[in-house]
C-alpha positions in Angstrom: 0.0 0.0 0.0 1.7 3.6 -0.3 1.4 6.0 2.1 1.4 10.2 1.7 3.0 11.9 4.3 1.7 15.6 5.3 4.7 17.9 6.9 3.5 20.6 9.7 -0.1 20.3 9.5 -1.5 22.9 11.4 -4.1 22.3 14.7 -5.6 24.8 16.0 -6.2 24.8 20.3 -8.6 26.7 22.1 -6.3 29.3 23.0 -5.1 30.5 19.9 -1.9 28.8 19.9 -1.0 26.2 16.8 0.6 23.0 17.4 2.1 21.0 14.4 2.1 17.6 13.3 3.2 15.0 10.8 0.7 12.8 9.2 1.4 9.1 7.9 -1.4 7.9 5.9 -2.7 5.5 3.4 -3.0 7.4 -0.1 -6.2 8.0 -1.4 -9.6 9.8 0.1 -11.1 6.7 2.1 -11.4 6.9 5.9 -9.6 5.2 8.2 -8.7 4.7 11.9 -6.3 6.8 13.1 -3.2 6.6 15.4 -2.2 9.8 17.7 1.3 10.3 20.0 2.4 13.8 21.5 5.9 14.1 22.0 7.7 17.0 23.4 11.2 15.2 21.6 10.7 16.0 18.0 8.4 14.8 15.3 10.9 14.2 12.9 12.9 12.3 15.1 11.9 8.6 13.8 14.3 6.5 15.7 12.5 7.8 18.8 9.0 8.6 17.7 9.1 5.2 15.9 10.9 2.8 18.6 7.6 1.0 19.7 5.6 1.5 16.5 6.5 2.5 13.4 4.2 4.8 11.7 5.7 4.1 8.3 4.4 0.6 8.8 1.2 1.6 10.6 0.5 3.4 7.7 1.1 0.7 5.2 -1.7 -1.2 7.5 -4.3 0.6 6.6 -4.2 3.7 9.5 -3.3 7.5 9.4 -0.7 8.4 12.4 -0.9 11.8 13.7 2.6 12.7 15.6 2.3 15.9 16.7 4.5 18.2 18.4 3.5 19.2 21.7 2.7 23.1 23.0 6.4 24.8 23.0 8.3 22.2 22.2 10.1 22.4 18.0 7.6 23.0 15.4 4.5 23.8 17.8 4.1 27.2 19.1 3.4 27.7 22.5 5.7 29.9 24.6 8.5 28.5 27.3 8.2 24.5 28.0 7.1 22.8 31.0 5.9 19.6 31.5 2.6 18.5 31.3 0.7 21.8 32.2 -1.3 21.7 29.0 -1.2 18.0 27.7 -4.5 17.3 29.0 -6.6 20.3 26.8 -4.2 20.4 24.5 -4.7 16.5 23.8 -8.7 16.7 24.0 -8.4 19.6 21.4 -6.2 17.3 18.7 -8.7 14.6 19.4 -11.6 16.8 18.6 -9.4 18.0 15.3 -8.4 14.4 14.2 -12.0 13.3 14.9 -14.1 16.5 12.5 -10.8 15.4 9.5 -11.8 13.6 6.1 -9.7 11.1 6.9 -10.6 9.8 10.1 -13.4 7.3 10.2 -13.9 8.3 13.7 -12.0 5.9 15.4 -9.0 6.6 17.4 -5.8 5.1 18.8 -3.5 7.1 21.4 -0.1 5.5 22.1 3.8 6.1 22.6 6.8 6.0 24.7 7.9 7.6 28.0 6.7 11.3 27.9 4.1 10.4 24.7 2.9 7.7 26.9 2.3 10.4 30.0 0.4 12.2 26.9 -1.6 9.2 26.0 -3.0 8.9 29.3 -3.8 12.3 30.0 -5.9 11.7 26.5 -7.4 8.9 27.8 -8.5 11.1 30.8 -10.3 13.2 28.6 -12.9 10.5 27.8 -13.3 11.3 24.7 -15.9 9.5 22.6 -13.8 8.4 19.2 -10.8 7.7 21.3 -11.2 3.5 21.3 -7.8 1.8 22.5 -4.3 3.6 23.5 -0.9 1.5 24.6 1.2 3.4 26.7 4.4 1.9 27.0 6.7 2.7 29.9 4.8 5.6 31.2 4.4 7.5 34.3 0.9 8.3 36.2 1.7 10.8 39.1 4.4 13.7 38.7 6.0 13.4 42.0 6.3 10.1 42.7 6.7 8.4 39.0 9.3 11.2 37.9 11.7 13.1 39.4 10.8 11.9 43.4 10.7 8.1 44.7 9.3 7.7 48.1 10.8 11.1 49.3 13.7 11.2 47.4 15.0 13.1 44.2 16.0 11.3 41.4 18.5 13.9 40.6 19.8 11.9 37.7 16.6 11.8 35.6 16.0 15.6 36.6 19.0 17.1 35.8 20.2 15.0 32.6 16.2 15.5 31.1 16.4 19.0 31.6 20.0 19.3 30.6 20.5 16.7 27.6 16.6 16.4 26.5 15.1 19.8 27.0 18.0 22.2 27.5 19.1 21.7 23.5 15.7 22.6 22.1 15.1 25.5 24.9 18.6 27.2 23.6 17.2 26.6 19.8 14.0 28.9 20.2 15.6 31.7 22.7 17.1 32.7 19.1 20.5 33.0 20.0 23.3 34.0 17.5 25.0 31.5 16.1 28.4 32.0 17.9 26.5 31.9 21.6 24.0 29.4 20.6 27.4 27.1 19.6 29.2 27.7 22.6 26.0 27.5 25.3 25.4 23.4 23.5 29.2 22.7 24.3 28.9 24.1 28.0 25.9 21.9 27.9 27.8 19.0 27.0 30.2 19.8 29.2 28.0 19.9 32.0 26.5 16.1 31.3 30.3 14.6 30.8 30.7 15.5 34.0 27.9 14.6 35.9 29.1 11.9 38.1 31.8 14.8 39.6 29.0 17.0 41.6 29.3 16.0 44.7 30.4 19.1 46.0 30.1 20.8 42.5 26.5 20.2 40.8 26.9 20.6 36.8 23.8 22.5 37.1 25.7 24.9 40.1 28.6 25.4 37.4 26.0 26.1 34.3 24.4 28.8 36.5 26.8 30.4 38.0 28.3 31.6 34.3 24.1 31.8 33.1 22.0 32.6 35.6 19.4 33.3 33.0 19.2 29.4 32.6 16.4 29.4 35.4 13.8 30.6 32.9 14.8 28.7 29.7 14.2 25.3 32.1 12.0 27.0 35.0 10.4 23.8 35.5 13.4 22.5 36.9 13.6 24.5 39.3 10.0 24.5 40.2 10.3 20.7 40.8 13.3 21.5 43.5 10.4 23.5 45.7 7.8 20.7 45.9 9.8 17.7 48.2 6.6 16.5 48.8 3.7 15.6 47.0 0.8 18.5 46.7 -2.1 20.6 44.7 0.7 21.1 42.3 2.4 18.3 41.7 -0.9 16.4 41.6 -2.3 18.6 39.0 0.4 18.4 36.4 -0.2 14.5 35.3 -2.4 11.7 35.5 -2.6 10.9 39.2 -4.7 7.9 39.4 -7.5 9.3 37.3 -8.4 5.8 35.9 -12.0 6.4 36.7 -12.6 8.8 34.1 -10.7 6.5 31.6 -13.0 4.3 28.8 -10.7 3.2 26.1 -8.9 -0.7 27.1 -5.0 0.1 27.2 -1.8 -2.1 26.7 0.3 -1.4 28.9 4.3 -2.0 28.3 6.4 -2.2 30.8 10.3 -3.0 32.2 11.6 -5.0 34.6 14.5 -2.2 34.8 12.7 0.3 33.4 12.6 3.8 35.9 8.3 4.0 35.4 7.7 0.3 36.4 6.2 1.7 39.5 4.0 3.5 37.3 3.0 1.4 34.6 1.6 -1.2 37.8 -0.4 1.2 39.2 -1.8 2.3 35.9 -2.7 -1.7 35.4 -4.0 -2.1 39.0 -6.2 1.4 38.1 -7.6 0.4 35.1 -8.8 -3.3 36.2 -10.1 -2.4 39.5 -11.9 1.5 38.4 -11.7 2.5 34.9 -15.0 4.1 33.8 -16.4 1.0 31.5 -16.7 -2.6 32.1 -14.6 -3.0 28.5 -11.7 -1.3 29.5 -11.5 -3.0 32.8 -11.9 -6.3 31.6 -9.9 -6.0 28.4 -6.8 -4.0 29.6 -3.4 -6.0 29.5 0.1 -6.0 30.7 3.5 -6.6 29.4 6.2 -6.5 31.3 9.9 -7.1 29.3 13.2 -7.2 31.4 14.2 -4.1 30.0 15.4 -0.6 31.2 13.9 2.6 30.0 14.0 2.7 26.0 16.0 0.5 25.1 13.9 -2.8 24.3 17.1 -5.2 23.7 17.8 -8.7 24.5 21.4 -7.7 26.6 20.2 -5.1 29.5 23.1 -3.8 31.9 25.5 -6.7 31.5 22.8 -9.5 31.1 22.1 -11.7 27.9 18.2 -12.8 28.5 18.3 -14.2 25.1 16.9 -12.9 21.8 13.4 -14.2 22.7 13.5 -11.5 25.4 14.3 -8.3 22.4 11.2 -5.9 21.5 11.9 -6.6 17.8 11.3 -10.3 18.0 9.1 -11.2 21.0 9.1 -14.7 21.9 10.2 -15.5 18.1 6.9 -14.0 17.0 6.5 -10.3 16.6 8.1 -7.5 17.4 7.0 -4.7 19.4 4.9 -2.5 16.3 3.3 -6.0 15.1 1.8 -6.8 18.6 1.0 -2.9 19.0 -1.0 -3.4 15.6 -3.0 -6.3 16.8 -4.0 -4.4 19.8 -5.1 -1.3 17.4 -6.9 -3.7 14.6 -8.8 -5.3 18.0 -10.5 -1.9 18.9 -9.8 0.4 15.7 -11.2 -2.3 12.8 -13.4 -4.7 14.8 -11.1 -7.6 14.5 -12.1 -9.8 17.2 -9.5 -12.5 16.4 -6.7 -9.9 17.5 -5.9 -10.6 20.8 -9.0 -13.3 21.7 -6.1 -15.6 23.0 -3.7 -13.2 24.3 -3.4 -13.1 28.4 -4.6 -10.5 30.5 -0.8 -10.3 31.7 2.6 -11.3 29.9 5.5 -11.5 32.1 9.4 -12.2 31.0 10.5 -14.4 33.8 14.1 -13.7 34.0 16.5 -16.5 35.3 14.5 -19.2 33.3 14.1 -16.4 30.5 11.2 -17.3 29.2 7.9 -15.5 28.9 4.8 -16.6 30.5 1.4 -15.6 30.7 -0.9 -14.9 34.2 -4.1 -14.4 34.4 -3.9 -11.6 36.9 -1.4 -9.3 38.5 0.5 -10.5 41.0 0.0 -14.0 40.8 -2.9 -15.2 42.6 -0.5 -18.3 43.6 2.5 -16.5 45.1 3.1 -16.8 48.4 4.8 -13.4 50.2 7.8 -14.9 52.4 10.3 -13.6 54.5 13.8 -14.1 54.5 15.3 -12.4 57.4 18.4 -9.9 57.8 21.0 -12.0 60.6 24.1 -11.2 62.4 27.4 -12.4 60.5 25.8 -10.9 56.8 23.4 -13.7 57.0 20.0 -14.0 54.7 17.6 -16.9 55.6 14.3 -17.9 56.4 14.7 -18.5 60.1 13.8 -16.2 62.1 16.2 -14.6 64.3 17.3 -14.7 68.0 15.7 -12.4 71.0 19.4 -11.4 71.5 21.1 -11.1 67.9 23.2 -8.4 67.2 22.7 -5.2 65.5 24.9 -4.3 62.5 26.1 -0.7 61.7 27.8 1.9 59.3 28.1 5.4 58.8 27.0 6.9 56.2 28.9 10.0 55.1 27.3 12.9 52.5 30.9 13.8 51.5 31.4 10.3 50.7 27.9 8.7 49.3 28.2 5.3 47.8 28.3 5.5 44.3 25.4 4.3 41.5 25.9 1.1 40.5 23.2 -0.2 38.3 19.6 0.0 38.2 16.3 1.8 37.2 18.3 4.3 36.0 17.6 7.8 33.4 21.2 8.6 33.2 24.2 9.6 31.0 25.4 6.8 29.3 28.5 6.2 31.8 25.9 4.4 34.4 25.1 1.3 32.8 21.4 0.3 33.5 19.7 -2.7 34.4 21.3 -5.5 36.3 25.0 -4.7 36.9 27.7 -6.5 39.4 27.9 -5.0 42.2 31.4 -5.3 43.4 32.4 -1.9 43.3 30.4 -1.6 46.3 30.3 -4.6 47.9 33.3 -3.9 49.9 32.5 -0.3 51.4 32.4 0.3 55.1 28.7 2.3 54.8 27.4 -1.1 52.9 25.8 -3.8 54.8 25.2 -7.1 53.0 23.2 -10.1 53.6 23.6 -13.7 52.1 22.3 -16.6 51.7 23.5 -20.3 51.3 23.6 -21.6 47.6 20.0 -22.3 47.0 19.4 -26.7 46.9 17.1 -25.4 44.4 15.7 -23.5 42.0 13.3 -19.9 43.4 11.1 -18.0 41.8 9.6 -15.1 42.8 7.1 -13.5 40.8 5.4 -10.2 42.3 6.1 -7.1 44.6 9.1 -7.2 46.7 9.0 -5.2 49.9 12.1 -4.9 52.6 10.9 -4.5 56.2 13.6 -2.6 57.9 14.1 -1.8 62.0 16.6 0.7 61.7 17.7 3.2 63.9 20.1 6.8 62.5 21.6 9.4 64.5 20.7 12.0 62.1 17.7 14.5 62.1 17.1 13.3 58.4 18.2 10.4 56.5 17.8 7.9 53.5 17.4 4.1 53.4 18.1 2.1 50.1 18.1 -1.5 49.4 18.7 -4.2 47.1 17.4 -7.4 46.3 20.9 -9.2 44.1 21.5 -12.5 42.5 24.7 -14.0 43.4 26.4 -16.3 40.4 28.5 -19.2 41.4 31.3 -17.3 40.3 30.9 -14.7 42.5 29.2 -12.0 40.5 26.7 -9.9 42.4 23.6 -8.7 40.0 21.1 -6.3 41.2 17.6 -8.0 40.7 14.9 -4.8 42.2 15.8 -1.5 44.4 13.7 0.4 47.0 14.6 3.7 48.6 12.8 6.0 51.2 13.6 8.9 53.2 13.0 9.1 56.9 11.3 12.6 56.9 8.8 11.8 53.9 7.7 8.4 55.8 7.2 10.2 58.9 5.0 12.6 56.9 2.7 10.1 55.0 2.5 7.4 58.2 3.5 8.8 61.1 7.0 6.8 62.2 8.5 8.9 63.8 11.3 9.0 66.7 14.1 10.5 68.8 17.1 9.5 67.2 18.6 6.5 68.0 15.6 4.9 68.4 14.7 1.6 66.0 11.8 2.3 63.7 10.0 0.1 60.9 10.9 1.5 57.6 9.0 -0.1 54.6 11.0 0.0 51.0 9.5 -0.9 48.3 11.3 -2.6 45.7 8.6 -2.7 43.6 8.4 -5.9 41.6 10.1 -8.7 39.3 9.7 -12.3 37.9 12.8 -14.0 38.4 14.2 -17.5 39.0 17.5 -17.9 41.3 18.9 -20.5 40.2 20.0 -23.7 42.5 23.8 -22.7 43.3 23.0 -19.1 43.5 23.1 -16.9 46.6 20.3 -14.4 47.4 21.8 -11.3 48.4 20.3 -8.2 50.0 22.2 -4.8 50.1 21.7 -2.2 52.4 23.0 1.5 52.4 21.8 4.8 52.7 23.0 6.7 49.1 23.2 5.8 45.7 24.9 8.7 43.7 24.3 10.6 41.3 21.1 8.5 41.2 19.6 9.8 43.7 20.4 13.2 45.3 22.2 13.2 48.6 20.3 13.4 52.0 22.9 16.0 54.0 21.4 14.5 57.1 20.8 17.7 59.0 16.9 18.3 58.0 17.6 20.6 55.3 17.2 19.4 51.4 20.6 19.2 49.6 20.0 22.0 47.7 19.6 24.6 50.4 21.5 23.5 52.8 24.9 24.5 54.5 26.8 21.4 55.5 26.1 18.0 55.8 27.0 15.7 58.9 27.8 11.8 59.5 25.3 9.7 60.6 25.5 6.3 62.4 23.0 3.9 60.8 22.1 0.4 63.1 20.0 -2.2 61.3 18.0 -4.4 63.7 17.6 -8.0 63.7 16.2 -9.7 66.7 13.1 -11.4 67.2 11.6 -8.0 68.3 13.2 -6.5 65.3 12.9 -9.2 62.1 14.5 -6.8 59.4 13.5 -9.0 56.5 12.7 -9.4 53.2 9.2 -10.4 51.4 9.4 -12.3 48.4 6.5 -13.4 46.6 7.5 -17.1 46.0 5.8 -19.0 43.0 5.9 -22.7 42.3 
């Protein structure tokens, strides 16, 4: 079939302003279903715009795909970028546009990666009648806690190299800068990124504004994120925030098991089956979950091979990622009710056994949540520990946080995501690690993963992290799931507080996997209070990093007594 391809068609919002947009469609005057994504990252930019569906191919099959440009943001007018603000009218306002348009036949399709998929929801919030089936892939649902904040902390990685690498380019494009300053303002930005991992006592952002202090209002949102440490009216305004219940269109949801929105994309599944706003969409809304990081949909993720059956361009040795993204679409877009009869409500990758398997709901109704407990002498085990084991402890230093290793990590492309051996840690003295005994036999776990931690600081303010790490025969230590909270942010939202010194419950959550350990693998749980530049600094004194003066040591005790069970929950299949 040929396709025509319309360049920087105009569509008009209620305001006045235009946004622009490519459009990829079958040649000829017949109506057809149309595709939409909203990206704030360039419509020309196919590599990107095209990673989980190609619209060239879409096209070919019979639909039109509308990629638009999104308010302020290359060919769309609009005035100074910041996230999300308009997305929800300006969405509702292209789907009222592609819906009055020759071409459309009245049904719609919303979809995309990341940012688009934040966009797809936010049209799916809209309700709007013609919009029929969108697959977000990867995508957050609430501002503060699926972006730039996780459980009280910042994600300073993903906030400054997104505003930096992502947005800062673009922003410096439409200030209209000479050529001479506009050349030398990229390099500084470059500059800034290549050194990212130095800032402990020098931020690349410090450094950029020091020389520009006009840089605050070419990325103001950047700085607007930096006065909300906590969730509020603002923060829950500018994205999705659990508004399932006004949702009507099914959705396929894509998802990593390293991937930074995992947390995200499982509530938005949880949402949608338990109070979207028709019986269709809760009943027909699936999951897929890959063991990949953010964006990159490949078979080798951080310095695992989970074998080509794993890879978004050849699921399972059957379709890749636009094929199965077609079905969906041809399901609700051309009344094809073959197109995903048989498919399962939920597709999991089970890493370890790496193989994909299908569940018929999320978690598994058959997994069993069981502790392994945190002993004295680096111990991990399912035993239950003594009235009068001993306490292990560290002190964590600001001026000397333990560095990023691996992960759900947005960041340059000197941190590695994904699972990554940990021994460049393992040996530090503000890292406590727990073991197991080689396993007689194979475990899988398949669900949430939550660390129950009785731990004690002698700091006015501190963070917990933790992971959950496969040990090889050989040694080699691979993170499997992370959780991180700070102190002050769980006092806030449950009330755990106390003097300090005194033991308190602190609840990380790891969020999730499907993995097999092996038999003659280790389980290995890490404990520590930084993980740098992924995560910005807690200065321990009360004050946020960014405003405060100093920073001060803090002795950290983990508890493990029969009082005290610091342990682990895995949900354990099988």
């Amino acid at each position: 079939m040929s396709i025509t391809i319309e360049k920087n068609v105009a569509i008009p919002m209620r305001d006045g302003v235009v946004l622009r947009a490519d459009i990829y469609r079958p040649t000829g005057e017949h109506p057809c279903p149309v595709l939409l994504q909203r990206t704030p990252y360039n419509k020309e930019f196919l590599p990107l715009v095209g990673m989980t569906l190609d619209p060239i191919r879409a096209a070919a099959a019979g639909y039109a795909v509308v990629i638009q440009d999104v308010r302020a943001r290359w060919a769309s007018g609009g005035g100074v970028f910041f996230p999300y603000v308009n997305e929800a009218a300006d969405g509702a306002d292209t789907l009222d546009w592609i819906a009055a348009q020759p071409f459309c036949d009245g049904g719609i399709g919303a979809y995309g990666l990341s940012y688009m998929g934040g966009t797809t929801w936010l049209c799916a919030a809209s309700g709007h009648p013609a919009l029929k089936a969108i697959s977000p892939t990867t995508a957050p649902n609430d501002f503060w806690r699926n972006h730039f904040w996780r459980d009280g902390v910042l994600q300073l990685s993903t906030l400054v190299m997104w505003a930096l690498r992502v947005i800062g380019p673009a922003a410096l494009l439409r200030r209209g800068l000479d050529l001479p300053t506009l050349g030398t303002r990229l390099v500084e930005l470059v500059e800034a990124l290549d050194h990212f991992g130095d800032c402990v006592r020098e931020r690349p952002l410090d450094r950029l504004l020091a020389a520009h202090p006009e840089d605050a209002e070419f990325v103001p949102f950047l700085f607007e994120v930096l006065r909300h440490p906590r969730p509020d009216a603002w923060t829950e305004s500018l994205l999705f925030s659990d508004r399932h219940d006004r949702v009507r269109a099914p959705a396929l949801i894509i998802a990593g098991w390293h991937d930074m929105l995992l947390g995200g994309d499982l509530s938005h599944y949880a949402g949608m089956r338990t109070r979207a706003d028709s019986a269709e969409a809760r009943e027909q809304t699936r999951l897929v979950v890959g063991p990949w990081s953010h964006a990159m949909f490949l078979n080798y993720v951080g310095q695992l091979d989970f074998g080509f059956r794993s890879s978004g361009y050849l699921l399972d040795l059957r379709e890749d990622l636009t094929q199965m993204q077609l079905r969906w679409f041809n399901r609700w877009l051309k009344g094809d009710a073959t197109s995903f009869a048989t498919d399962a409500p939920v597709r999991v990758f089970v890493q370890g056994a790496n193989r994909w398997r299908d569940e018929a709901v999320w978690p598994p109704a058959r997994a069993r949540l069981t502790p392994w407990y945190l002993r004295a002498g680096a111990a991990l085990c399912m035993q239950a520990p003594r009235a009068d084991e001993r306490s292990d402890s560290y002190v964590y230093d600001p001026e000397d946080p333990c560095p990023t290793c691996g992960g759900t990590l947005l960041m340059p492309p000197q941190y590695s995501p994904g699972p990554v051996d940990q021994a460049p840690i393992l040996g530090r003295r503000d890292v406590l690690v727990y073991t197991s005994a080689p396993l007689a036999e194979d475990l899988e776990i398949c669900g949430p993963v939550t660390l129950n931690l009785f731990a004690s600081t002698s700091a006015v303010d501190t963070d917990w992290m933790a992971k959950l790490c496969d040990v090889h025969p050989d040694g080699r230590t691979f993170n499997v799931c992370d959780g991180v909270v700070r102190a002050s942010y769980q006092a806030h939202t449950n009330g755990t507080t106390g003097a300090p010194d005194t033991p308190i419950r602190r609840e990380l959550d790891l969020w999730a996997t499907a993995m097999v350990f092996r038999a003659g693998h280790r389980l290995r749980v890490i404990v520590t209070s930084s993980d740098f530049p992924r995560y910005d600094r807690n200065p321990n004194t009360g004050a946020s990093s960014f405003t405060a003066t100093g920073s001060a040591p803090a002795l950290q005790t983990v508890f493990h007594t029969s009082d005290l069970p610091s342990c682990i929950n895995l949900p354990v299949v099988g």
